[in-house]
Every structure is written in C-alpha cells, then in structure tokens.
N, C-alpha and C positions, 0 to 999 in steps of 0.2 A: 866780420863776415855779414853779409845782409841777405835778408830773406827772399826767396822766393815772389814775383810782384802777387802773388792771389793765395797767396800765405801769411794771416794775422801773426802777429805774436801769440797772442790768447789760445791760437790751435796746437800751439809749437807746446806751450806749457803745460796745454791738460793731455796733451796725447803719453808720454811719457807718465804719468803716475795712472792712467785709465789703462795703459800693457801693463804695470806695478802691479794695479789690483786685478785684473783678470788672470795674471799668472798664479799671486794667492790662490784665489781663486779654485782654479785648477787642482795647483799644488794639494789645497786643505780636502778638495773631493776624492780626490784617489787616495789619502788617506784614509777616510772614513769607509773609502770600496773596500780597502783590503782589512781593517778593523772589523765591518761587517761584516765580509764571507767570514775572519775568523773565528767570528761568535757562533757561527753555524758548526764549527769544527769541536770547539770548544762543549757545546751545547751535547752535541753527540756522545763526547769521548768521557763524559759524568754523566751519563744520564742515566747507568745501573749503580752507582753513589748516591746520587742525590736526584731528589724527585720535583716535577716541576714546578710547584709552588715555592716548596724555600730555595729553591733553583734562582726563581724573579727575586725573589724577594731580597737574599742575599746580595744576589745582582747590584740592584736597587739602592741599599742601604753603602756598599760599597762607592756606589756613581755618584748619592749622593751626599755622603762624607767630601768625598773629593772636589766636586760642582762648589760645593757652599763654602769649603776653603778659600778657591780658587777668588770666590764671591766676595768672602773677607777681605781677600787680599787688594781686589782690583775693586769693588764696591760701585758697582754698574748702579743705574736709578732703577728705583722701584717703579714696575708699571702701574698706569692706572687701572680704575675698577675694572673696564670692558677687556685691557688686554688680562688681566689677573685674570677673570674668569675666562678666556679662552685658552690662556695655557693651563687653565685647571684641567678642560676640557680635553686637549692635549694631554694631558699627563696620563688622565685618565686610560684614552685611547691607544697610548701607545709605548707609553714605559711600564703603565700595567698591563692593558688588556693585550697586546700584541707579543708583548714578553712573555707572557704566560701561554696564552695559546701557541705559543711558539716553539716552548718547551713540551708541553703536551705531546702537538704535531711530529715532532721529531724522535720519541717513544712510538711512532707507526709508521715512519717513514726516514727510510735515509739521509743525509746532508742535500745531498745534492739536489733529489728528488721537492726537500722543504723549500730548498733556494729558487727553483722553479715557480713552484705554487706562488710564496711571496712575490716574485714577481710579476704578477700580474697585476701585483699593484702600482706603478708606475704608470699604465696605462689606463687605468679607472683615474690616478692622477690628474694627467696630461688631459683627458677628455672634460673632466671635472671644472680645471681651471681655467679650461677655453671658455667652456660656457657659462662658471658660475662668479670667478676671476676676472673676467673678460682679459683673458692673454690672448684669446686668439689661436689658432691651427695652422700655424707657419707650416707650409710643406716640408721642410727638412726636418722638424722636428717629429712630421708624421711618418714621412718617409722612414727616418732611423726605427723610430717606434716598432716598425713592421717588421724591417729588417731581423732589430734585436730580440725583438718577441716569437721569430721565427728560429733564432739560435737557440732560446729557452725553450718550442716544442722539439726541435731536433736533442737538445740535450734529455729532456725531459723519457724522448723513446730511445737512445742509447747511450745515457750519462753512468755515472759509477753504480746504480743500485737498483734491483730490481723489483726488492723488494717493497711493494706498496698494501696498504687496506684500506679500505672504501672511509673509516674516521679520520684516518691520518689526512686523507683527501681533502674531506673537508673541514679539517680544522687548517690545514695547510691555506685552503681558500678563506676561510676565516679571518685567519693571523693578515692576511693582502690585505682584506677591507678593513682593517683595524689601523694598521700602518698609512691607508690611504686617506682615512678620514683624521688619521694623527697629520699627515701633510696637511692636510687643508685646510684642518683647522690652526695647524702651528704658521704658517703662511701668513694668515690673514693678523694673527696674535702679533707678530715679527714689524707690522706696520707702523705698531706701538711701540714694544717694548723693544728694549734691549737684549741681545743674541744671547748671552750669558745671563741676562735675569732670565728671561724663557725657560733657558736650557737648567737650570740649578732649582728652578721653582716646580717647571712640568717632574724632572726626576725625582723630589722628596712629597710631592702628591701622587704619585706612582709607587712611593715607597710606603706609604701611608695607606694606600688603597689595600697594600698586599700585607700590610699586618696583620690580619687572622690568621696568616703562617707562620708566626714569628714562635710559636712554641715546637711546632715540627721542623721549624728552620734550627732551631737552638740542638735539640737533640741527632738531628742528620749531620749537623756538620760537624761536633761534639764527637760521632763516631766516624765521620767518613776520613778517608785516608790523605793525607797531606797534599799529594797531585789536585785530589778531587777538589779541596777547599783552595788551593791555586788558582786553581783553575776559573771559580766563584771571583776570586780577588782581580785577575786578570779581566772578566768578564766586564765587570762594574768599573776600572777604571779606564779601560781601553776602547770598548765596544761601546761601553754605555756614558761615561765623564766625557772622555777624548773626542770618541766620533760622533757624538750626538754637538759636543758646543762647535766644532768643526763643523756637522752638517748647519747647523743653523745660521752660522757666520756665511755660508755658501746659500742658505735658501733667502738669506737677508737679500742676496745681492743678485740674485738669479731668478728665472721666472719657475714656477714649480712645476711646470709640465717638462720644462729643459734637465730641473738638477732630480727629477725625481728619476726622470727617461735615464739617467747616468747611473743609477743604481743595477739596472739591466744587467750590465757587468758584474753582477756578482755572483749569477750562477757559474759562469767561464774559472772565476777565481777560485770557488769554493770547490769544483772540479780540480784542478791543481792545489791548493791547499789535502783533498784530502788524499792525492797521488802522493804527495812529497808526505804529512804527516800522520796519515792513518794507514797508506799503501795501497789505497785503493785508485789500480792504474786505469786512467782514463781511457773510452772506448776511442776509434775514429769519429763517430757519429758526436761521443761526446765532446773533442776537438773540436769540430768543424762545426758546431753548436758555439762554442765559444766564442770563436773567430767574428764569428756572425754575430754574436753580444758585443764585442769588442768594435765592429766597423758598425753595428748602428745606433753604438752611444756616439762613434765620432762623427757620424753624419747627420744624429740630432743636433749635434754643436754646432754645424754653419751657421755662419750667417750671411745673406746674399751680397752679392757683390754690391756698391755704390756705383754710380755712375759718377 
C-alpha cells in the first residue's frame, strides 16, 4: 500500500506512539483525580481518631516505604545536585507542608468545602507558569480555568457542607499556596530528574520534615481503631506512592498550567465520593458546580485546530 503523495513515512510512525503516550497520559491523570478527592474523604472520616500531625506523618512513612520499594526495584538515576535540592524543596512544600495544613483545614471544615479552597491552586498555577515558566496563556486553557473555577464557587455556596470558621478558611487557602509552589517547584526539578527519583526522594523529605510527630504518631495509632489505622495505610499508598508518581509521570509530559487546571475536577468528585461514602447527598447547586469542573478541565485540554 503507498502513502499518501504529502505524507513522510517519519509522520506515519511517530503519530501512532505520540496518541500511545497522550492516552497514558490521560489514562494515569484521572487516576490521580480520583485518588486525590479520596484522600479528602479519607482525611475526614479519621480525623476524631487520629490527629493531624501523625495523621501526615503516618501518611508519609507509609508512601514512602512504598516509593523507595518501587525505587529498588526499577532503580531510576539519581539526580543531580540542583534537581536534588529542588525536590528537597518540593517535598518540603508539599508532602509536608500541604499534607499537614490539609489535615488541620479539614478539623474546621468540611470535605467538600477543603476541596474548594485547594483549588484555587490550579490557578495561582497556571498564572505562575505563563509567566515565570514561560508556557504562555493559551486561551483554552484560560477559558477552562474560568469556567472550572466557576463550578468550584457555585459548589463552594451550595456543595455538601455548611459548616465553615474563618481558620479553617484560611488554612484551606494556605494548604492551595503550598500545593502551588509544590507544582512549580516539582515542574522545573522534573527537567532533570527522573519522575520516580522526584516522586520517592520529595516523599521521605516530607517524611523526615514531620518526624517531631513520630512519638504522638506511635501512641495514636497504638490506640486508634483498626478502620482508622486503614485508613492511614490506604492514605500513603494510594493518595500519596500511587497518585503522586502517577502525577509526576503526567507533569513530566504536560505543561503545568494544563495538568494542574485538570485537578479542578476534584471538587465535582469529592462531592460524589462523599454522597456515595459518607451519605452526604449532593445539593443541585452542588451538581451543576460539578459539571461545570468537569467541562472546564475538558476545555482546558484543546488544543487549536492545525491548518
């Protein structure tokens, strides 16, 4: 069979594994969406068990058991000095300091409500890496932005929970700038280093940071109730091992205003996660919040047509 007369060979063969890895792609993102909302579910349904330091901490030591396994096994290169210290800096910001303010936040405020606040990290993102990144302000990816930021205020005034306090507020907006500067700095670290050294190095300097808990962590979970220390187990290898080397595999290969914007969807989920596992049934308001996460992650994903 012969080609096309204004068709290479060479276009024929890279096109086929560049759909291969953009479906990956895809595939390992919505992964980490729904790992994510369920850390928020999770985080909720212990938090009269166990308290929020050996809450992370545990976390932590769990993700990175698992991370440095994995490390063993596949034996990824070690980074150089500049990316070492960037995922140090990373770890710092966002497997500690975001993990813990995060647990905090959600002792003053509802799932749904925390999922909100964190979001608005996506958008300090996206704005961040136009300018300091130089990605650039694609309009669809501003476009989405609005949209999906628009489902997060509509959720935000009639999602599952009413109940708010002015610290939970702002620890809520806290835990977003901590996540945000965790993207940005893991982004630039990712240029160097390998997805898996990142991901296994940032989570046992996060685990390291939050060792002054490691004797309230020993005696909380020592008495807490079998669910509750699951739950800790489930946290660290799914939310924190799984979707973290999953995110990074996706931030390697994506721009960070695109794969952060795709997080937006996680208030829509954590809404349905906690209909289906805590029973708290979503408003209309909270719906139609959702929806609207859901159509402005997909309309951050265009990309313009070619002539």
């Amino acid at each position: 069979m012969s080609l096309p007369a204004n068709t290479s060979p060479s276009a024929v063969t890279t096109t086929a594994p560049s759909a291969a890895i953009g479906w990956k792609v895809l595939t390992a993102m919505l992964i980490v969406l729904v790992l994510w909302a369920s850390a928020f579910i999770a985080i909720r349904a212990v938090g009269d068990a166990i308290s929020p330091g050996p809450l992370a901490l545990g976390r932590q030591l769990v993700g990175a058991a698992v991370l440095v396994a994995i490390a063993v096994w596949r034996r990824p290169p070690l980074p150089g000095p500049r990316a070492l210290a960037l995922i140090a800096v990373y770890g710092v910001l966002w497997f500690a300091g975001y993990t813990l303010v995060l647990n905090i936040a959600e002792r003053h405020l509802d799932a749904g409500t925390v999922a909100m606040l964190v979001n608005i990290a996506p958008l300090l993102v996206a704005l961040a890496a136009g300018a300091l990144l130089k990605e650039g302000f694609p309009r669809p990816l501003m476009v989405g932005i609005g949209i999906a930021f628009a489902g997060v205020v509509v959720i935000a005034t009639g999602g599952v929970g009413a109940h708010s306090e002015p610290l939970g507020i702002v620890l809520g907006i806290l835990a977003a700038a901590l996540y945000a500067s965790g993207v940005l700095v893991q982004k630039v670290a990712l240029r160097e280093a390998d997805a898996l050294s990142a991901t296994w190095i940032g989570c046992v300097v996060g685990a390291v940071v939050l060792l002054p808990f490691l004797p309230q962590t020993v005696v909380e979970l020592s008495g807490a109730p079998v669910p509750a220390v699951l739950a800790v187990v489930y946290l660290g290898v799914f939310p924190t091992a799984v979707a973290f080397l999953l995110w990074a595999y996706v931030l390697k290969r994506s721009p960070a205003g695109a794969t952060a914007s795709a997080t937006l969807a996680v208030p829509a989920i954590v809404v349905l996660l906690s209909w289906l596992l805590l029973g708290e049934l979503p408003t209309v308001l909270g719906m139609i919040g959702g929806v609207l996460c859901l159509a402005g992650v997909a309309w951050s994903r265009r990309r313009p047509r070619q002539a």
